[in-house]
DSSP file (Angstrom, degrees, kcal/mol; ACC not computed):
  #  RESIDUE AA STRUCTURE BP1 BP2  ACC     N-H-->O    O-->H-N    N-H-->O    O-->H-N    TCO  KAPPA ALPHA  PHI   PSI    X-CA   Y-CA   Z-CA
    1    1 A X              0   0    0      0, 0.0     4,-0.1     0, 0.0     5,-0.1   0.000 360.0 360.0 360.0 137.3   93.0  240.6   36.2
    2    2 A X        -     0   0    0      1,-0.2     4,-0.3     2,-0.1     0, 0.0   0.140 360.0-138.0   0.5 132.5   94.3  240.5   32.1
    3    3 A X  S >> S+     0   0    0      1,-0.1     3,-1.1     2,-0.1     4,-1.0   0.778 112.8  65.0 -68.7 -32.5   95.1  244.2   31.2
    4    4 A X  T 34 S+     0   0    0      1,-0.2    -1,-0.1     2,-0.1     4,-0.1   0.612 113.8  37.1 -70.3  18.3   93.4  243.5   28.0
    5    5 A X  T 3> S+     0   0    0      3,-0.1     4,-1.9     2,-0.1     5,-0.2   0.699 102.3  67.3-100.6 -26.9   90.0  243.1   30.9
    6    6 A X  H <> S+     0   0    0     -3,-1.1     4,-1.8    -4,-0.3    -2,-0.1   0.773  99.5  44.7 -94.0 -25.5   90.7  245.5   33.1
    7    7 A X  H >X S+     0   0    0     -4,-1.0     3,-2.0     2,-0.2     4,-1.0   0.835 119.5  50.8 -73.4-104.8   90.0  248.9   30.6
    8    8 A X  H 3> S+     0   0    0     74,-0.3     4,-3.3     1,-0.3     5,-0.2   0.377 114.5  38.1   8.5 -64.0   86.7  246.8   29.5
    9    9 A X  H 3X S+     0   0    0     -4,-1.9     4,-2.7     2,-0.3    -1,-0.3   0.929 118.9  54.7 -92.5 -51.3   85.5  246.2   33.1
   10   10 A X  H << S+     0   0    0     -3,-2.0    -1,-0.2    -4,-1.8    -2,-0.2   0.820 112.1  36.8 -28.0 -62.0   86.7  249.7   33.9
   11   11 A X  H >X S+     0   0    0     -4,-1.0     3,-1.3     2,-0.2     4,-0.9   0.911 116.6  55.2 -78.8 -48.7   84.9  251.6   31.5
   12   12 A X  H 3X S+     0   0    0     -4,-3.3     4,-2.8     1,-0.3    67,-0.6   0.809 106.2  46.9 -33.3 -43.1   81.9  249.4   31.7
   13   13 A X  H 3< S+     0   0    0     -4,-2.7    -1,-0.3     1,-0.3    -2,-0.2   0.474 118.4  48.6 -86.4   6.0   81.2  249.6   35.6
   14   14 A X  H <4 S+     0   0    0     -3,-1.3     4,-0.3    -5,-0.1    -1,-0.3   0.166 111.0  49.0-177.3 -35.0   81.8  253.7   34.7
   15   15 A X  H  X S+     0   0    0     -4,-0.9     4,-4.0     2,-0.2     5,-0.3   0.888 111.5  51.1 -86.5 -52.7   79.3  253.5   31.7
   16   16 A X  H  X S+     0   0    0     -4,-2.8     4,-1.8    59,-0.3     5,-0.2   0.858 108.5  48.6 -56.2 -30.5   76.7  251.7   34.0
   17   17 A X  H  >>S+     0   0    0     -5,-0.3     4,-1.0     2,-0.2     5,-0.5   0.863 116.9  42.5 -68.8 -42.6   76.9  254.2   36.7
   18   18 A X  H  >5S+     0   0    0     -4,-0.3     4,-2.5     2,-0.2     5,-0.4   0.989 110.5  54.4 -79.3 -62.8   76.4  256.9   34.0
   19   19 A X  H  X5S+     0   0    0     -4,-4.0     4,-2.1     2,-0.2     5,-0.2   0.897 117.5  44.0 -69.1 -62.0   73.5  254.8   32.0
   20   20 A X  H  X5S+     0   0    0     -4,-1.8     4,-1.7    -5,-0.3     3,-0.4   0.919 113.9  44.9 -52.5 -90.0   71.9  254.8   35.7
   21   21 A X  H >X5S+     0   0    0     -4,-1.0     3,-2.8     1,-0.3     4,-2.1   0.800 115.9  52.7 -21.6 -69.1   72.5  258.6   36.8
   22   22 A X  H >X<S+     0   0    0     -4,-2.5     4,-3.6    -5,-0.5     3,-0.8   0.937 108.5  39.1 -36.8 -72.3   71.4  259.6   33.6
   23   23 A X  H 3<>S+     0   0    0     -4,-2.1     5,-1.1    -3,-0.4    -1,-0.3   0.760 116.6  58.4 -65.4  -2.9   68.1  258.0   33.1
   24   24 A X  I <X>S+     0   0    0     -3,-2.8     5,-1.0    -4,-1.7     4,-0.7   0.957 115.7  40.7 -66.2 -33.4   67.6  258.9   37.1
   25   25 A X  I <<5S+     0   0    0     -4,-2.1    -2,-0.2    -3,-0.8    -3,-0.2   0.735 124.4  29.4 -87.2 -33.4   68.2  262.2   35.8
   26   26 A X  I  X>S+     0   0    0     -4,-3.6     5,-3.0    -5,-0.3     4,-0.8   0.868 132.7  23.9 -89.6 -64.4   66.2  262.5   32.3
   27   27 A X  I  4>S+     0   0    0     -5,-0.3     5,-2.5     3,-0.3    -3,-0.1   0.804 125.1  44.9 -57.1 -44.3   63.1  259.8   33.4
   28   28 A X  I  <XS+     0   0    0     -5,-1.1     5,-1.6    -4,-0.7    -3,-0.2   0.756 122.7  25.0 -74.6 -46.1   63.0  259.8   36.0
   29   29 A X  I  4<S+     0   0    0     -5,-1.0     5,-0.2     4,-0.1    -2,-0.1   0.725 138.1  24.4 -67.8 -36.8   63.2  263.6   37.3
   30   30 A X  I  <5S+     0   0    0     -4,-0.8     9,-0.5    -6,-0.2    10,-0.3   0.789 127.9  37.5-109.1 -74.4   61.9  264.8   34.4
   31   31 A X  I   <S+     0   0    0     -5,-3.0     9,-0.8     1,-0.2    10,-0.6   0.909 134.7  13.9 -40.4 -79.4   59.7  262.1   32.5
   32   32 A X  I   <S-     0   0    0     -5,-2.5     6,-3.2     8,-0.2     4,-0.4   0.819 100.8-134.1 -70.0 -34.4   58.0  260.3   35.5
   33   33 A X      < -     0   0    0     -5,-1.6    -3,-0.1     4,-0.2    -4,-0.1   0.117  28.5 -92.5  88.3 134.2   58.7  262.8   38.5
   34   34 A X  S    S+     0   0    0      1,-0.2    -1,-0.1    -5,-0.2    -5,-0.1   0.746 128.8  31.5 -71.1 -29.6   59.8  261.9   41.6
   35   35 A X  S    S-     0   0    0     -3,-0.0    -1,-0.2     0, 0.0    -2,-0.1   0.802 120.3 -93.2 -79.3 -24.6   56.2  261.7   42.7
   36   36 A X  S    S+     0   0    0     -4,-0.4    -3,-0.1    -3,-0.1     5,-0.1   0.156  99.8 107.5 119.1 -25.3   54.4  260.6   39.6
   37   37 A X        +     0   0    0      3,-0.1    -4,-0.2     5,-0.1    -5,-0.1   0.630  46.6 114.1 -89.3 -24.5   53.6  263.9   38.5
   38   38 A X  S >  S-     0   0    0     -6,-3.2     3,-2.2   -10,-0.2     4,-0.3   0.169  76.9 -92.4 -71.3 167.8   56.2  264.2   35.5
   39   39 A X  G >  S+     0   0    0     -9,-0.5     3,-1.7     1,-0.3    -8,-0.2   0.814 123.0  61.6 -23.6 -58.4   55.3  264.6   31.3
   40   40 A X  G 3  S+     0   0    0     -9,-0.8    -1,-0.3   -10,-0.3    -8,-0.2   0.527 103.7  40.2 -67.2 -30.5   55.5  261.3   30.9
   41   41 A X  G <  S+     0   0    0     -3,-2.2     2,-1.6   -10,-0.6    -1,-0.3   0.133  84.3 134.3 -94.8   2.2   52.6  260.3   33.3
   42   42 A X    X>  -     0   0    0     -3,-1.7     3,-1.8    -4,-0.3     4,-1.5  -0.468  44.6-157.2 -70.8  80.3   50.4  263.0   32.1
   43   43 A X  T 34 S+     0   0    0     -2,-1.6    -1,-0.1     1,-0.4     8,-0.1   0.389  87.4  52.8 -33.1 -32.4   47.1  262.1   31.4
   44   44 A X  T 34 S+     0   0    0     -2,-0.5    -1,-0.4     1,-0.1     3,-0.1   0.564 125.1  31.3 -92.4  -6.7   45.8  264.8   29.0
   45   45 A X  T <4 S+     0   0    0     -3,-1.8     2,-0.5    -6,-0.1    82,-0.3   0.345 109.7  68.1-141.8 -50.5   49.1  264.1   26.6
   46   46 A X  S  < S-     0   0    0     -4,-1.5    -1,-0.1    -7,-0.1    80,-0.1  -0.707  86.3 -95.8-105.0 143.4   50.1  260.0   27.2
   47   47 A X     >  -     0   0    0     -2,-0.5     4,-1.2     1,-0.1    -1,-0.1   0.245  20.2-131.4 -27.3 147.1   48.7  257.4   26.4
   48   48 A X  H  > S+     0   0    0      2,-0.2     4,-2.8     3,-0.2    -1,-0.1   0.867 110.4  50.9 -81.7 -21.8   46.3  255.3   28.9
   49   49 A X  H  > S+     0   0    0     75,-0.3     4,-2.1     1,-0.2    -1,-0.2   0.794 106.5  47.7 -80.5 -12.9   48.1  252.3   28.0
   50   50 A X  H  > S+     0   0    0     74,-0.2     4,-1.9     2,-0.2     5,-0.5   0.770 113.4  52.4 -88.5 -42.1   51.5  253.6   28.6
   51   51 A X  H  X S+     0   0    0     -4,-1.2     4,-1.3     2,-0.2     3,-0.4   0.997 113.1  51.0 -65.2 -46.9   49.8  255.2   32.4
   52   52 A X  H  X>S+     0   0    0     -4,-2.8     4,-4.3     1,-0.2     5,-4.0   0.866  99.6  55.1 -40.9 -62.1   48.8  251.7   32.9
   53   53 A X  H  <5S+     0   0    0     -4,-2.1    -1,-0.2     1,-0.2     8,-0.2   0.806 123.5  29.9 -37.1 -51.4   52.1  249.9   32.2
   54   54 A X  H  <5S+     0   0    0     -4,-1.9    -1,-0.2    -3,-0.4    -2,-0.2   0.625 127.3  37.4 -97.0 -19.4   53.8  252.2   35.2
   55   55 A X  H  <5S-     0   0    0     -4,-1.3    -3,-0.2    -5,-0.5    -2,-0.2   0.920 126.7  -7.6-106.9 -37.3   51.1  252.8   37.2
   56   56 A X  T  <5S+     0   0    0     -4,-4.3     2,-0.6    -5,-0.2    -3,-0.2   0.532  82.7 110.3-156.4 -11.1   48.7  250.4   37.9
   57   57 A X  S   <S-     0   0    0     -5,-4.0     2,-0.3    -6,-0.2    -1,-0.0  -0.698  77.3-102.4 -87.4 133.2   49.0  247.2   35.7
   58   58 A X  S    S+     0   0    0     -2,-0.6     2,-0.1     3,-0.0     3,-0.1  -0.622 110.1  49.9 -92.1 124.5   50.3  244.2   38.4
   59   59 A X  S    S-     0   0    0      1,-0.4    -3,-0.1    -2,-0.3    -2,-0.1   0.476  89.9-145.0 -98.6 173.0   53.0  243.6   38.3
   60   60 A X        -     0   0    0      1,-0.1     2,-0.4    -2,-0.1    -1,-0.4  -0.148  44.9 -87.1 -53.9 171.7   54.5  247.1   38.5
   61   61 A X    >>  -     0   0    0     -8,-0.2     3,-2.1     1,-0.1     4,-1.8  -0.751  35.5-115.9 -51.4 114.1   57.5  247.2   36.5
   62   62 A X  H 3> S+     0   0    0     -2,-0.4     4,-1.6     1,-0.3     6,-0.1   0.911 115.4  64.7 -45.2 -54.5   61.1  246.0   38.3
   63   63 A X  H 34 S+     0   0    0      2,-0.2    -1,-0.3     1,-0.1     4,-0.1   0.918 115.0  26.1 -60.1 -23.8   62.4  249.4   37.9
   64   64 A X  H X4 S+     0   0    0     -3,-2.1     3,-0.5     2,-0.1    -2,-0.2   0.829 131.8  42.7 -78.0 -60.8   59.6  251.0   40.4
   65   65 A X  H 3< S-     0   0    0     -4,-1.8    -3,-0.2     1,-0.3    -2,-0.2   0.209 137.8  -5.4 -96.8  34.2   59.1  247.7   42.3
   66   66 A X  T 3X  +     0   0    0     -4,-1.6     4,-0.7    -5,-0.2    -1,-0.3  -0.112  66.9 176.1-175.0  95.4   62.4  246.3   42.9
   67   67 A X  H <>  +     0   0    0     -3,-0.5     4,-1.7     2,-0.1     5,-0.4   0.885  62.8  85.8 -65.8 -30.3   65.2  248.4   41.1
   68   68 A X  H >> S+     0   0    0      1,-0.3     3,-3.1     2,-0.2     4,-1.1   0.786  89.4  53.9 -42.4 -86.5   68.3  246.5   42.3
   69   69 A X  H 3> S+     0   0    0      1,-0.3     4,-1.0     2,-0.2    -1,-0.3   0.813 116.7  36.6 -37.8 -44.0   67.9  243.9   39.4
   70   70 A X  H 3< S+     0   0    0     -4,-0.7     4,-0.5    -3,-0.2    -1,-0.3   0.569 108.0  54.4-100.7  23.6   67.9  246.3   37.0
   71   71 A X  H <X S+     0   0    0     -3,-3.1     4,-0.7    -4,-1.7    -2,-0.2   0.704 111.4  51.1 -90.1 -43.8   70.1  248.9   37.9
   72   72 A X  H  < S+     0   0    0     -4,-1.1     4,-0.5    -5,-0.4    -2,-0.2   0.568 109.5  53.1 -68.6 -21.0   72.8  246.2   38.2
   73   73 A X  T >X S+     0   0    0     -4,-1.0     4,-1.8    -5,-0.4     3,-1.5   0.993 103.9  55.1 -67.2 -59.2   71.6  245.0   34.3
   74   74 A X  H 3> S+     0   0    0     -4,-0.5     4,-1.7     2,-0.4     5,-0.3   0.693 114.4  45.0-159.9 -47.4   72.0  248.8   33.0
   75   75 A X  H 3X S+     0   0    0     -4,-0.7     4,-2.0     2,-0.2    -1,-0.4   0.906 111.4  45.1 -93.8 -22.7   75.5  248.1   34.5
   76   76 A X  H <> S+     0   0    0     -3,-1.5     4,-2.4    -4,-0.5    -2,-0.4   0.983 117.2  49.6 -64.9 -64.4   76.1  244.5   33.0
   77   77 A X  H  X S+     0   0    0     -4,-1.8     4,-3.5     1,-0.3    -2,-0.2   0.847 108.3  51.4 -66.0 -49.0   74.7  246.3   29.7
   78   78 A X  H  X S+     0   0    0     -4,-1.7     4,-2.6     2,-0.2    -1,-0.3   0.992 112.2  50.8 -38.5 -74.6   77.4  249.3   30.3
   79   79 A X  H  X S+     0   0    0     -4,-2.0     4,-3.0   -67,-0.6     5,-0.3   0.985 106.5  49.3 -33.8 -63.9   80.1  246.3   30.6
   80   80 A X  H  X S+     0   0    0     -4,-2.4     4,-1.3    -5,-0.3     3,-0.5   0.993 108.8  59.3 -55.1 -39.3   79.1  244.6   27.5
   81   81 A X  H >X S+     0   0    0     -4,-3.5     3,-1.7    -5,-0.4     4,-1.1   0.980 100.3  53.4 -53.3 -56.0   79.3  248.1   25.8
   82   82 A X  H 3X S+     0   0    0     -4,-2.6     4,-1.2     1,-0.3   -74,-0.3   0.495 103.3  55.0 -65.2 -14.8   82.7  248.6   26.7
   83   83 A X  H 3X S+     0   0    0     -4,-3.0     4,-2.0    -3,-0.5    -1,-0.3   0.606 107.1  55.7-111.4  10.0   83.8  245.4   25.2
   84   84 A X  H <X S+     0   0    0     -3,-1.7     4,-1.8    -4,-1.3     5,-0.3   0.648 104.1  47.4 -19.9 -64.0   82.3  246.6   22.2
   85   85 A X  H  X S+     0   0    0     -4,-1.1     4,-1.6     2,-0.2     3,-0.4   0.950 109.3  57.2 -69.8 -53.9   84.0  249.5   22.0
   86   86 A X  H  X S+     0   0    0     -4,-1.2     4,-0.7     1,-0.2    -2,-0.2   0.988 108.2  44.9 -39.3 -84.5   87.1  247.6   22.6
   87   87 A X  H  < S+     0   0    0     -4,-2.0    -2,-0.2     2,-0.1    -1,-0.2   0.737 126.0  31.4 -55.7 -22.0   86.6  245.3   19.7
   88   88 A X  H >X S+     0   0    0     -4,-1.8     3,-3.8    -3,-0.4     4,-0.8   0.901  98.0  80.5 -18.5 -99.7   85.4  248.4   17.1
   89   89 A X  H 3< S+     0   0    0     -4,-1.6    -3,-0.1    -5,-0.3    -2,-0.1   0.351  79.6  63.7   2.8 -39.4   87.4  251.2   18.4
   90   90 A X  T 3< S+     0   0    0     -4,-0.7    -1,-0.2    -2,-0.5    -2,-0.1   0.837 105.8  52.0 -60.3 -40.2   91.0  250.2   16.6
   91   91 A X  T <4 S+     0   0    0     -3,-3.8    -2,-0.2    -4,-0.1    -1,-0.2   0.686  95.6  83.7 -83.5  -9.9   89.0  250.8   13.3
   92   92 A X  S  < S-     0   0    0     -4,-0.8     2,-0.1     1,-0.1     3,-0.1  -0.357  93.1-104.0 -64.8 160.2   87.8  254.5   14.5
   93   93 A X        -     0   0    0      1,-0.2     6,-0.1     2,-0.0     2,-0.1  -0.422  57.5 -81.4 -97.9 174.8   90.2  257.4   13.9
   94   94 A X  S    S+     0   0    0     -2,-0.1     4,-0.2     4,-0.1    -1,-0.2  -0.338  77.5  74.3 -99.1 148.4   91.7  258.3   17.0
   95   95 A X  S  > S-     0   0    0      2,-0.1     4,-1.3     3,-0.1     5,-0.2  -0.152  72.5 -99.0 133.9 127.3   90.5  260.5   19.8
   96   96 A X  H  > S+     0   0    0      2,-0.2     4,-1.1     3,-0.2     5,-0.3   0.924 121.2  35.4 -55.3 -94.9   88.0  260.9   22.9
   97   97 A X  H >> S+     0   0    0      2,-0.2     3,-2.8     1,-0.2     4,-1.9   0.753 119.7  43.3  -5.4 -95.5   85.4  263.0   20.6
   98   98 A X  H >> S+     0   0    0      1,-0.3     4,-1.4    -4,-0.2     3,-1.1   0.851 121.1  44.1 -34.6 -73.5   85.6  261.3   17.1
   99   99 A X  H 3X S+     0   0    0     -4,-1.3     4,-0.7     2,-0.2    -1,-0.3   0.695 114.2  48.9 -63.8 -21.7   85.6  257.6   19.0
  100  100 A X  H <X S+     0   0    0     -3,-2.8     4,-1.6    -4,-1.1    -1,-0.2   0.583 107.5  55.8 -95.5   7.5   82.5  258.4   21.7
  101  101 A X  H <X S+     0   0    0     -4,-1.9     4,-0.7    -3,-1.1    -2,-0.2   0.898 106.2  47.1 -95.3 -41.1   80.3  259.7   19.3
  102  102 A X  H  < S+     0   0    0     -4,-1.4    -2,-0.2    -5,-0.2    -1,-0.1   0.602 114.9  43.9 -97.6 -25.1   80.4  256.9   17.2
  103  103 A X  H >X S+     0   0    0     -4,-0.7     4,-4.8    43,-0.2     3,-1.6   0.872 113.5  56.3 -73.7 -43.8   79.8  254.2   20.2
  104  104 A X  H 3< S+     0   0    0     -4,-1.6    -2,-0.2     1,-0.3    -3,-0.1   0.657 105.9  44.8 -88.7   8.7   77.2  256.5   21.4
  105  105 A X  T 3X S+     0   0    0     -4,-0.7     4,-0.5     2,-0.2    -1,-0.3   0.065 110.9  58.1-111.9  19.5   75.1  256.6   18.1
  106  106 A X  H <> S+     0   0    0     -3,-1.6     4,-1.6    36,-0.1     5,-0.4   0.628 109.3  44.1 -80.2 -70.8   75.7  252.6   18.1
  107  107 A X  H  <>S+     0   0    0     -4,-4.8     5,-0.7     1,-0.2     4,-0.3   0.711 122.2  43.6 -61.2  -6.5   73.8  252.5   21.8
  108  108 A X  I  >>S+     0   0    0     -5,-0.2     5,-2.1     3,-0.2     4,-1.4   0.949 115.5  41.7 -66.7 -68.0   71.4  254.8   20.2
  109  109 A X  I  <>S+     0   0    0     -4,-0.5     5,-0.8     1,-0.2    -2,-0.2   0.669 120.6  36.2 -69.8 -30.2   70.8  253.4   17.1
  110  110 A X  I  <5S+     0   0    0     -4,-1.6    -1,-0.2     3,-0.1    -3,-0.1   0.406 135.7  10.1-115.9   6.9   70.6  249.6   17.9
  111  111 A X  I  >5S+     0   0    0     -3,-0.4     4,-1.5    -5,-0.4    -3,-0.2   0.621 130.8  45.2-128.0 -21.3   68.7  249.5   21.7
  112  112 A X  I  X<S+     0   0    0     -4,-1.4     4,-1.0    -5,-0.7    -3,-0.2   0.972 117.1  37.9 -86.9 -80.4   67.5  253.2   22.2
  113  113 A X  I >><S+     0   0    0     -5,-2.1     3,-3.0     2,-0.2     4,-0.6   0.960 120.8  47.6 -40.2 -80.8   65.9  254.1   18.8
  114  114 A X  H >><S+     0   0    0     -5,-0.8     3,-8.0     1,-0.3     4,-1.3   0.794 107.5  49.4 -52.4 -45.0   64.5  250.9   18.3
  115  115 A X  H 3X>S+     0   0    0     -4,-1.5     5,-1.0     1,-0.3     4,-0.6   0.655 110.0  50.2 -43.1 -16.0   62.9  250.2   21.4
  116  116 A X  I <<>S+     0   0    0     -3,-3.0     5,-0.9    -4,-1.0    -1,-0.3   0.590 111.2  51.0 -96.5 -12.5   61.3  253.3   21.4
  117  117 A X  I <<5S+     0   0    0     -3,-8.0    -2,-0.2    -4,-0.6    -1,-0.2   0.531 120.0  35.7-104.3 -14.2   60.1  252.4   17.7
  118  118 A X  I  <>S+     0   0    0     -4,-1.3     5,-1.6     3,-0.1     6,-0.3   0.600 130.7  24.1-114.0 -60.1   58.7  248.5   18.9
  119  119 A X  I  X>S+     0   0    0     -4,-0.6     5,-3.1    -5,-0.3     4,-1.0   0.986 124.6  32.3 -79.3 -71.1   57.4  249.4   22.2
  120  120 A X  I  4XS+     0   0    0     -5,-1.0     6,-2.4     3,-0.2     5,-0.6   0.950 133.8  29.2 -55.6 -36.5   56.4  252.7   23.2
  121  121 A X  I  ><S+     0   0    0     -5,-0.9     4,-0.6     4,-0.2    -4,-0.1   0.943 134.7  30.3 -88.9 -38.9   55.0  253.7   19.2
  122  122 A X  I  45S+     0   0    0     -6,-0.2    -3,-0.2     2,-0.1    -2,-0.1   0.971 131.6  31.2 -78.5 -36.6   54.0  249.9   18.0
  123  123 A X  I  <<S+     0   0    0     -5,-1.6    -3,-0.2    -4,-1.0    -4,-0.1   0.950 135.2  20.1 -77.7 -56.4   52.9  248.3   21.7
  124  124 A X  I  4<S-     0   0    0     -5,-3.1   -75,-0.3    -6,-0.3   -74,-0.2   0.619  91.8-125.1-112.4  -5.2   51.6  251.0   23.6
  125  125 A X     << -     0   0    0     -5,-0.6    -4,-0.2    -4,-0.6     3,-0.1   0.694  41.2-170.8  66.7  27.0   50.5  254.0   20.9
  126  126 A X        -     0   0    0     -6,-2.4     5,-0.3    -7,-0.2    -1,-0.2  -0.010  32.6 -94.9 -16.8 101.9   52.8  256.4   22.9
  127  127 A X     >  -     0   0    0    -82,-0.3     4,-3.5     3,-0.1    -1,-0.2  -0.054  25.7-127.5 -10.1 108.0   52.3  260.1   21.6
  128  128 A X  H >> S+     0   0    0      2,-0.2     4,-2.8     1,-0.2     3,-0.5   0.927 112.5  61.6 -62.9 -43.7   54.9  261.0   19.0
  129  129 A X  H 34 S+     0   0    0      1,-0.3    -1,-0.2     2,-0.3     5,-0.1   0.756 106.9  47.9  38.9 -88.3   55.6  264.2   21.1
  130  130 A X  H >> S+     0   0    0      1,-0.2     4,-1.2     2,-0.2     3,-0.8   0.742 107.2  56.6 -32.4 -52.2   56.6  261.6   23.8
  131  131 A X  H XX S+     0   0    0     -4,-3.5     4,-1.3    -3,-0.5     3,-1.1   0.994 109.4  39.1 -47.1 -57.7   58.7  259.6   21.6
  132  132 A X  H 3X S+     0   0    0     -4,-2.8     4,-0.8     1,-0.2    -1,-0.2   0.486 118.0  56.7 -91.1  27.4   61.0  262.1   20.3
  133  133 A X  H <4 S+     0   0    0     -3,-0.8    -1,-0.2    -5,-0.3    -2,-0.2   0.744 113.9  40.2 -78.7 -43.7   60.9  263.6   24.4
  134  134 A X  H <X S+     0   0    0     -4,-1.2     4,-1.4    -3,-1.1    -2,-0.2   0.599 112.5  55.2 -93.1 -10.6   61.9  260.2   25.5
  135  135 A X  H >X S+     0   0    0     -4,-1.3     4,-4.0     1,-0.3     3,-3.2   0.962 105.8  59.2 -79.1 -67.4   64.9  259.8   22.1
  136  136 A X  H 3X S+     0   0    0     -4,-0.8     4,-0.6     1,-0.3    -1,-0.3   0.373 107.5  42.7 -34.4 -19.5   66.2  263.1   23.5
  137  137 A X  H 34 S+     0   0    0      2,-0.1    -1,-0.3     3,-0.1    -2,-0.2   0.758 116.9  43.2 -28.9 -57.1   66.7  261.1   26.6
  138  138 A X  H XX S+     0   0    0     -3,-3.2     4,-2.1    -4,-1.4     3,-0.9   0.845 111.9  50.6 -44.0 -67.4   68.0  258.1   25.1
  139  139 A X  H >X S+     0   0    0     -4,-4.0     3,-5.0     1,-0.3     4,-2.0   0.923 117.4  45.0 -50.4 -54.3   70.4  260.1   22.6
  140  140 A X  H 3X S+     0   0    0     -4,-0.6     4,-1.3     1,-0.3    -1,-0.3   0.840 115.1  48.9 -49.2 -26.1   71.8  262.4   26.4
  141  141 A X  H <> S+     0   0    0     -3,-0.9     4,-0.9     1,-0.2    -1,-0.3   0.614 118.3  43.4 -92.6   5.5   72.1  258.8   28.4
  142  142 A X  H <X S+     0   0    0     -3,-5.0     4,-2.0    -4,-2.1    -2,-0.2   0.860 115.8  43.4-115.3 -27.6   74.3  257.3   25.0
  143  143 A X  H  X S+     0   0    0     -4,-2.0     4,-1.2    -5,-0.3     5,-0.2   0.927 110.3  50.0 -55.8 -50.9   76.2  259.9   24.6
  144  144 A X  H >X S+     0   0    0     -4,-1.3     3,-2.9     2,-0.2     4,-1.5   0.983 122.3  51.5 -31.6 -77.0   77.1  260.4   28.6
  145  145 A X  H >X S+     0   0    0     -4,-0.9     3,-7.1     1,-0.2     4,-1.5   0.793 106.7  42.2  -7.8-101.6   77.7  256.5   27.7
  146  146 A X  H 3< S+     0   0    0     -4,-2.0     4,-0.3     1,-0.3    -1,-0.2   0.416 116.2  49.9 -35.4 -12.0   79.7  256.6   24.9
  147  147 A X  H <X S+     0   0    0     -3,-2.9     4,-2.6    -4,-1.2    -1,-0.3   0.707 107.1  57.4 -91.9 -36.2   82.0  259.6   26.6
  148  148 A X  H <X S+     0   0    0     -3,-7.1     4,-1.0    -4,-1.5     5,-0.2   0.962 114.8  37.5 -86.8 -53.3   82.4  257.6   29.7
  149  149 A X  H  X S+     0   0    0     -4,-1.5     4,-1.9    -5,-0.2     3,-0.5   0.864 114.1  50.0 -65.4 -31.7   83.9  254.7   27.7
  150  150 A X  H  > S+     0   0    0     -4,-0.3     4,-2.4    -5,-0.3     5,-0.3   0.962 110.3  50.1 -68.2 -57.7   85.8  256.4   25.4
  151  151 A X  H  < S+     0   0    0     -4,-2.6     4,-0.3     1,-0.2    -1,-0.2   0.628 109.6  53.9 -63.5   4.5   87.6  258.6   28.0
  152  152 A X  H  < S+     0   0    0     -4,-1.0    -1,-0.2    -3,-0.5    -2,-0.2   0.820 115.2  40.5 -91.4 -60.2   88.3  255.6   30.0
  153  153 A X  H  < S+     0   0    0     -4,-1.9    -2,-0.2    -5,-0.2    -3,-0.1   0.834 107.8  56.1 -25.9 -52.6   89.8  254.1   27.1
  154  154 A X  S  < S+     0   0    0     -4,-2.4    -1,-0.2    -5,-0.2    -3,-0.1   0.807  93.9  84.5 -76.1 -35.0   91.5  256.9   25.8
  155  155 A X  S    S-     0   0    0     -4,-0.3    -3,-0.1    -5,-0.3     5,-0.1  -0.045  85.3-111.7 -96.9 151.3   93.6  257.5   29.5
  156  156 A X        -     0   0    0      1,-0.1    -1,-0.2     3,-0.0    -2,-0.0  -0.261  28.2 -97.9 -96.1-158.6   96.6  255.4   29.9
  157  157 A X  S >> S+     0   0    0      1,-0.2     3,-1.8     2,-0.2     4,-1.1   0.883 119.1  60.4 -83.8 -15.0   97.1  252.4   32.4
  158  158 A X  T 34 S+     0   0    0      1,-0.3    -1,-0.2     2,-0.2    -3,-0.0   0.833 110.4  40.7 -83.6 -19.8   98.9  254.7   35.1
  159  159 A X  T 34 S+     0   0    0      1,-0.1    -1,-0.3     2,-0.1    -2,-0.2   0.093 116.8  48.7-110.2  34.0   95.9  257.0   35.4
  160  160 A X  T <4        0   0    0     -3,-1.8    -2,-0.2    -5,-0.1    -3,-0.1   0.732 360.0 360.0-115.8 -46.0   93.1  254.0   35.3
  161  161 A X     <        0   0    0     -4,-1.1    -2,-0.1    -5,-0.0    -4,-0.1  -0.557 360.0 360.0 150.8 360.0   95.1  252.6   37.7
């Protein structure tokens, strides 16, 4: 493979891993609950349309009833970040920090933020409560991001490699 691919592809399949673990770890563990149980499913606090959407309107959602396709998106989507970053990045001042902070308030600000501003508050009437439960989610799986790629980057080829 190209070197100018192989950082991209690198850091991507490394971002996607992270963008999964994470939301297993914030949404899943914490939002939904490994049973159901979690904040996020809580009846006296969320929405009914939002319990519907995960529980009980057919079909379930592909992340509960057949994750493989999206867990393998979330890593295509990881990928696509990283050649992002790639193109951007030259114009960022130099630096792990400086340069993942600024990728990870891009994956915030243009799929994280909004969605959460189109779906959960305009579609489903989510609790704000819930929103800024679930941004604080977002912002920890885009930063994790945005660190994963940047330090991937940042590393030369002999230790990618």
């Amino acid at each position: 493979m190209k070197s100018s691919l192989r950082k991209p592809f690198a850091a991507g399949l490394a971002a996607g891993i992270t963008l999964n673990l994470i939301m297993l770890l914030t949404f899943r563990l914490i939002g939904f609950g490994w049973n159901g149980g979690g904040i996020l499913l809580d009846p006296s606090i969320q929405s009914v349309k939002v319990i519907a959407v995960w529980t009980q309107i057919e079909p379930l959602p592909l992340i509960i009833a057949n994750p493989v396709p999206m867990i393998l998106g979330l890593i295509v989507f990881g990928i696509g970040h990283a050649f992002i970053y790639q193109w951007l990045a030259i114009s960022w001042p130099h630096g792990i920090k400086a340069r993942a902070f600024r990728m990870a308030l891009l994956i915030f600000f243009f799929s994280f933020l909004f969605w959460e501003f189109f779906t959960p508050y305009n579609l489903f009437g989510e609790p704000t409560l819930l929103i800024g439960l679930e941004l604080i989610f977002w912002a920890t799986i885009a930063v994790s991001e945005g660190f994963v790629i940047a330090t991937v980057f940042e590393m030369g080829p002999e230790q990618l490699w």
